[in-house]
ChimeraX commands (.cxc) that place a marker at each C-alpha (Angstrom):
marker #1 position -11.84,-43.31,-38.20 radius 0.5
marker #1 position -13.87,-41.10,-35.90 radius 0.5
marker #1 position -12.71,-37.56,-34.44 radius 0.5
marker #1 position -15.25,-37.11,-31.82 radius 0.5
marker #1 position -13.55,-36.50,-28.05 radius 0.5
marker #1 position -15.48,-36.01,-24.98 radius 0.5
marker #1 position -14.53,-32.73,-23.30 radius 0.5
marker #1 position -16.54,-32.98,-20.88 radius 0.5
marker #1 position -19.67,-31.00,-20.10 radius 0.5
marker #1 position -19.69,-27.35,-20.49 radius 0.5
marker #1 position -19.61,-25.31,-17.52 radius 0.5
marker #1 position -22.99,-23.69,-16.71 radius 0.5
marker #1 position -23.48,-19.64,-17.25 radius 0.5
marker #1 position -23.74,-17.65,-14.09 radius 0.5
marker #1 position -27.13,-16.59,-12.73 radius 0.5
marker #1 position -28.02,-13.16,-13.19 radius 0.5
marker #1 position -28.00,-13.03,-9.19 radius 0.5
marker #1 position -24.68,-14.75,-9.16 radius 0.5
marker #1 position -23.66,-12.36,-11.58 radius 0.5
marker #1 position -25.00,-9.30,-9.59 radius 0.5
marker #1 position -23.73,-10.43,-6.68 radius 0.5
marker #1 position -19.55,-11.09,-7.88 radius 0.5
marker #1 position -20.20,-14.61,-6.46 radius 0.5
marker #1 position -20.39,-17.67,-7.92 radius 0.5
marker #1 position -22.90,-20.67,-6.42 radius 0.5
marker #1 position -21.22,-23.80,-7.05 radius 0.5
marker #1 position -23.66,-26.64,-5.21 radius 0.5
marker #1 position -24.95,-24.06,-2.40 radius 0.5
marker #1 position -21.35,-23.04,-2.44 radius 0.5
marker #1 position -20.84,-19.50,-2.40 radius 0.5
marker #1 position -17.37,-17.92,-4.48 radius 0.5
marker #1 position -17.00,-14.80,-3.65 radius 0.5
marker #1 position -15.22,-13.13,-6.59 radius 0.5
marker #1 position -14.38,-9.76,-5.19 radius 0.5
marker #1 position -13.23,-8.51,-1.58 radius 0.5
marker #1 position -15.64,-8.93,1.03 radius 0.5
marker #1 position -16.62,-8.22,4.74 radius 0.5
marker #1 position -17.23,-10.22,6.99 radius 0.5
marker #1 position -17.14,-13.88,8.88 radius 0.5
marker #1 position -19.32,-15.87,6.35 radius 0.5
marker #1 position -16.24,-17.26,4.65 radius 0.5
marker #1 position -14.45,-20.20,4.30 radius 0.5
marker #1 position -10.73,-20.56,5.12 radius 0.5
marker #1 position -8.96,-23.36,4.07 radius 0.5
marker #1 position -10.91,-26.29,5.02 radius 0.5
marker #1 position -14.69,-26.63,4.60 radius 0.5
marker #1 position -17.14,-26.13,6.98 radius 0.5
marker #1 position -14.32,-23.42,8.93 radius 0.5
marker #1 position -14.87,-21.21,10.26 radius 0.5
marker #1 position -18.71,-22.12,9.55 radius 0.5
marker #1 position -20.05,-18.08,9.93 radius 0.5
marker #1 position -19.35,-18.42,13.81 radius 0.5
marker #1 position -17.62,-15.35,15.15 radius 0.5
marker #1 position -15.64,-17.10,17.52 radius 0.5
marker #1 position -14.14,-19.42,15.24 radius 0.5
marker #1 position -13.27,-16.48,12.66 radius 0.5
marker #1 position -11.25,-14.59,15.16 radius 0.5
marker #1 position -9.65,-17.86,15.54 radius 0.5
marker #1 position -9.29,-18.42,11.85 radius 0.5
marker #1 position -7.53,-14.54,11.46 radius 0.5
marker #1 position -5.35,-15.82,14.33 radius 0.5
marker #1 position -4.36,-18.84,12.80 radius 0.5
marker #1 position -3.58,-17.01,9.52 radius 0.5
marker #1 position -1.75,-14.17,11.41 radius 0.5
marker #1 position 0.63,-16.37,13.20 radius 0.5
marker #1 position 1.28,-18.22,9.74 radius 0.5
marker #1 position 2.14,-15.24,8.09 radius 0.5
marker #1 position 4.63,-14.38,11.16 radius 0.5
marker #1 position 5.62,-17.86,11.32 radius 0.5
marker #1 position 6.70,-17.37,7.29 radius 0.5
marker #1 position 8.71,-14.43,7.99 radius 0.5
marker #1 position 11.17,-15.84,11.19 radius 0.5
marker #1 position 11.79,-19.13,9.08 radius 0.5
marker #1 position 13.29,-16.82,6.66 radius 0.5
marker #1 position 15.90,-15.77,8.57 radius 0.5
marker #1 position 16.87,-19.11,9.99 radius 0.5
marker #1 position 20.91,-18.82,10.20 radius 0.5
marker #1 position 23.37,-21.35,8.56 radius 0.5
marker #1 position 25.37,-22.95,11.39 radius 0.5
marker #1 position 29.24,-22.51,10.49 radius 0.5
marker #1 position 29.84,-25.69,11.68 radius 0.5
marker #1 position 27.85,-27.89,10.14 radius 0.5
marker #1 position 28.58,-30.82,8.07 radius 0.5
marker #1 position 27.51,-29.17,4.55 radius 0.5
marker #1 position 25.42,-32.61,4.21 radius 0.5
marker #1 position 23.20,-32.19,6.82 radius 0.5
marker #1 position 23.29,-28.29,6.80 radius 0.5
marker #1 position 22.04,-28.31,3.07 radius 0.5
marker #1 position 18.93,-31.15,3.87 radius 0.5
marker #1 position 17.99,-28.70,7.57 radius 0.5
marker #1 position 17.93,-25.94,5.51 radius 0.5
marker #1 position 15.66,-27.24,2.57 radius 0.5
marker #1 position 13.52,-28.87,5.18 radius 0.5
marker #1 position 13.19,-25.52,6.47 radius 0.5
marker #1 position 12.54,-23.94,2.98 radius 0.5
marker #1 position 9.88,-26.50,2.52 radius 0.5
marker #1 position 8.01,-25.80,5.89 radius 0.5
marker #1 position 8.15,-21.86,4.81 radius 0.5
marker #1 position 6.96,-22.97,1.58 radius 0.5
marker #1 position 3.77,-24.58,2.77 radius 0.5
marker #1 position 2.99,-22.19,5.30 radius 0.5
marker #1 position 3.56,-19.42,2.83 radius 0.5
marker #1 position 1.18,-21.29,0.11 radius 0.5
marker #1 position -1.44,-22.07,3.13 radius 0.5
marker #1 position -1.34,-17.99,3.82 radius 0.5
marker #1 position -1.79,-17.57,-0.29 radius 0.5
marker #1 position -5.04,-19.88,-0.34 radius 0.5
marker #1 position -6.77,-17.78,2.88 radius 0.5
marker #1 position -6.12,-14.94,1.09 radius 0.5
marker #1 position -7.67,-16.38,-1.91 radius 0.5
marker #1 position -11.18,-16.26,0.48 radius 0.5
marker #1 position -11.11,-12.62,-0.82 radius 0.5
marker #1 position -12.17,-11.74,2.88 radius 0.5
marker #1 position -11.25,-8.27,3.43 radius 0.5
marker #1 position -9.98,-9.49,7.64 radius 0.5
marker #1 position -8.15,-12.46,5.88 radius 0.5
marker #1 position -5.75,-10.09,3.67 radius 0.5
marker #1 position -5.44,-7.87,6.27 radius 0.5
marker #1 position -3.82,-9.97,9.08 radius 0.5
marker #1 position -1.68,-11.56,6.47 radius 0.5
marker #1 position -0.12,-8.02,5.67 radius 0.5
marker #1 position -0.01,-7.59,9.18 radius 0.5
marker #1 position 1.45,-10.91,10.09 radius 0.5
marker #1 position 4.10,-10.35,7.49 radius 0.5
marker #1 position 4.64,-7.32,8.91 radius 0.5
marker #1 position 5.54,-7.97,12.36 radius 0.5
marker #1 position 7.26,-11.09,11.73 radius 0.5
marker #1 position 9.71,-8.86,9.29 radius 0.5
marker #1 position 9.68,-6.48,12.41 radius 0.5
marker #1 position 11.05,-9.62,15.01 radius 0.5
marker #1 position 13.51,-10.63,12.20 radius 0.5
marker #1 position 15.08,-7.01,11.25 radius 0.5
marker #1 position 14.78,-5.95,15.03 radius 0.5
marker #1 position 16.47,-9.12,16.25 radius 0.5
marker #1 position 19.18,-8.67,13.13 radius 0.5
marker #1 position 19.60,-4.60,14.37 radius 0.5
marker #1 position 19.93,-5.48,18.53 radius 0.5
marker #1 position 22.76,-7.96,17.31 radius 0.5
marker #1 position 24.82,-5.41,15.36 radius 0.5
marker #1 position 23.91,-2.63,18.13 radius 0.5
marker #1 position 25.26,-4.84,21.01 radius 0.5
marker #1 position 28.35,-6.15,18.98 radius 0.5
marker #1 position 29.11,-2.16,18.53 radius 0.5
marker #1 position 28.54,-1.44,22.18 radius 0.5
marker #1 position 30.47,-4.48,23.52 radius 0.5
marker #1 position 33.79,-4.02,21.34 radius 0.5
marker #1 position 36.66,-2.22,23.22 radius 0.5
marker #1 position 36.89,1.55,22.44 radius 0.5
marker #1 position 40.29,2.53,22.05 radius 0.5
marker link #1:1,2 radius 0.2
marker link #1:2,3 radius 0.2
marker link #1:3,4 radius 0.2
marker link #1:4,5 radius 0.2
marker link #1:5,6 radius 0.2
marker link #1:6,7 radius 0.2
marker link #1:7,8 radius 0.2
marker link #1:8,9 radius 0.2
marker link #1:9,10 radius 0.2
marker link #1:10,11 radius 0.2
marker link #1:11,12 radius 0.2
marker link #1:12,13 radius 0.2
marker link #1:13,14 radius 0.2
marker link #1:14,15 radius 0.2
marker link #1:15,16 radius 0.2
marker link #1:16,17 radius 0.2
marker link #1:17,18 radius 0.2
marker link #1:18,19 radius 0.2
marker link #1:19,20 radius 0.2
marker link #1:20,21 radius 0.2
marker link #1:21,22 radius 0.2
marker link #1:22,23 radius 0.2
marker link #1:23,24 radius 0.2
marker link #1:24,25 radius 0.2
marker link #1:25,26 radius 0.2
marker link #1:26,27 radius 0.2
marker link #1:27,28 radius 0.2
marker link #1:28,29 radius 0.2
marker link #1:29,30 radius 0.2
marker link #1:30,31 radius 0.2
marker link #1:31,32 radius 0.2
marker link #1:32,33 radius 0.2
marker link #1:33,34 radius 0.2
marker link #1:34,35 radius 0.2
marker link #1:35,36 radius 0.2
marker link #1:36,37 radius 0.2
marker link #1:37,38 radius 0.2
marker link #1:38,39 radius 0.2
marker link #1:39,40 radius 0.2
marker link #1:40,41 radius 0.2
marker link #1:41,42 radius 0.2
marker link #1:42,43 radius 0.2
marker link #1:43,44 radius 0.2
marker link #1:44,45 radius 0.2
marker link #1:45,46 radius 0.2
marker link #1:46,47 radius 0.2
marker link #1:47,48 radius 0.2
marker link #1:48,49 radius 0.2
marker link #1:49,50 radius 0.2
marker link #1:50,51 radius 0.2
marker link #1:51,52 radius 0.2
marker link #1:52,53 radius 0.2
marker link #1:53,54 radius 0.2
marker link #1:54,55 radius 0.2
marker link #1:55,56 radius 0.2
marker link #1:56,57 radius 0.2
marker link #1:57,58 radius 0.2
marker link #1:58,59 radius 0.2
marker link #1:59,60 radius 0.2
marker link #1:60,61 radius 0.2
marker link #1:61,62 radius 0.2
marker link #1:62,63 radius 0.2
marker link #1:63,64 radius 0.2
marker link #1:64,65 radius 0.2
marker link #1:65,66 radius 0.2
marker link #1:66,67 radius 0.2
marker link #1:67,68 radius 0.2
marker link #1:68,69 radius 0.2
marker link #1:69,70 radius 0.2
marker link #1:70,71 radius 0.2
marker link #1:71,72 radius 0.2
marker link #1:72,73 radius 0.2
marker link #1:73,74 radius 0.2
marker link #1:74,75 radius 0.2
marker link #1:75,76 radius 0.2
marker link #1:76,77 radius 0.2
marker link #1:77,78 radius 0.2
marker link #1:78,79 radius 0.2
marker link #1:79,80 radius 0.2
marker link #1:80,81 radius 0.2
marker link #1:81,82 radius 0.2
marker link #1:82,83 radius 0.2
marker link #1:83,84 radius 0.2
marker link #1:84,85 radius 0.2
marker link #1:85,86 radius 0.2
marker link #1:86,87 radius 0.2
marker link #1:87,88 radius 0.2
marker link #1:88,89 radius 0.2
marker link #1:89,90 radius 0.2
marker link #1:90,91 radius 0.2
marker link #1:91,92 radius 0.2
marker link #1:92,93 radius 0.2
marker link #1:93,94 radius 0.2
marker link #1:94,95 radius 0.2
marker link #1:95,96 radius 0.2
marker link #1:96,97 radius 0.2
marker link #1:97,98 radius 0.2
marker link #1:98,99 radius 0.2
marker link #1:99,100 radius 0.2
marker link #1:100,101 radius 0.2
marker link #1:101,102 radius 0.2
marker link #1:102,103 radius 0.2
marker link #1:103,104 radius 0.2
marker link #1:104,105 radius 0.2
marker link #1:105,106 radius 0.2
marker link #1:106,107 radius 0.2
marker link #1:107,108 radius 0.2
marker link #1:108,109 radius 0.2
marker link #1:109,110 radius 0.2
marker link #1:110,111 radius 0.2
marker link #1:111,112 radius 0.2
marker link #1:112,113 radius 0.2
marker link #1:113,114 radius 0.2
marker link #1:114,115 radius 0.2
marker link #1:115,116 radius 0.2
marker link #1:116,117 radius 0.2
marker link #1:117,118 radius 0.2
marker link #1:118,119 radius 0.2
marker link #1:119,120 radius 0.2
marker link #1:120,121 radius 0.2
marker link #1:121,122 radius 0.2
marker link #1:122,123 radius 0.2
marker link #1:123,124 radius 0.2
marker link #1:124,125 radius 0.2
marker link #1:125,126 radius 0.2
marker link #1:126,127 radius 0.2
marker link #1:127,128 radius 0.2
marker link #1:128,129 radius 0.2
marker link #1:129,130 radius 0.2
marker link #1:130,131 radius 0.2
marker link #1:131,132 radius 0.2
marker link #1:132,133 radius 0.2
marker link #1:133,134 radius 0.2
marker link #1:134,135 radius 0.2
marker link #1:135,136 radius 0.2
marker link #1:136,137 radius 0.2
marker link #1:137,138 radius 0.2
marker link #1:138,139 radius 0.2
marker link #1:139,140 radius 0.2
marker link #1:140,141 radius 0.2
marker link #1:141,142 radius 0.2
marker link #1:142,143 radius 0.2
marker link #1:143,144 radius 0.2
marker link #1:144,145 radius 0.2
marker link #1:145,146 radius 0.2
marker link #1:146,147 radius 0.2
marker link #1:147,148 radius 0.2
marker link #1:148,149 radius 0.2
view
């Protein structure tokens, strides 16, 4: 009876320049391993934004709006009227749409590219700001619409 198992090949050691540099070079692949400037990066799908500025402005964009996008779908109200049926399903469709959007946001961050993290903050940011602002102008105007007696 034999006890040998294949695990595989062993993952190569790091070059001393890979090492020096916090990157790893998987198949001219760069990994950056620590924060970063600038627009040599890849978010999300390979080959983008391909070190062009024009498509990494794009590419913080994208990821801003995401973040914002994560935020408002967060604060999607139950309908009182609903059948509870169809209200639960439109309500864990929505959960899965923030879901992906929020785990697409996690993976550009994972770019480690310093203008990545920085307009996801920000994106969270001002979508919270929409949602608690809309929330506050509600309860203001209900307060300043009911009769004073």
């Amino acid at each position: 009876m034999s006890h040998d198992h294949d695990h595989g090949t062993m993952p190569m050691p790091m070059s001393p320049d890979s090492m020096y540099n916090n990157s790893m070079n998987m198949n001219d692949m760069a990994m950056h391993m620590n924060f970063f400037w600038g627009k040599d990066v890849v978010v999300l799908f390979d080959g983008w934004p391909n070190g062009r500025l024009g498509m990494y402005i794009l590419a913080l964009a994208f990821v801003f709006l995401l973040a914002v996008a994560v935020e408002i779908l967060a604060a999607v109200p139950i309908k009182p009227r609903m059948r509870p049926l169809s209200g639960g399903l439109l309500q864990a469709a929505v959960y899965a749409v923030r879901m992906a959007l929020a785990y697409l946001i996690m993976l550009s961050v994972m770019s480690f590219n310093v203008g990545i993290f920085i307009v996801a903050v920000a994106g969270h940011a001002v979508g919270c700001f929409i949602v608690k602002y809309r929330a506050i102008a509600a309860v203001y105007m209900a307060a300043n619409d009911a009769p004073k007696v």
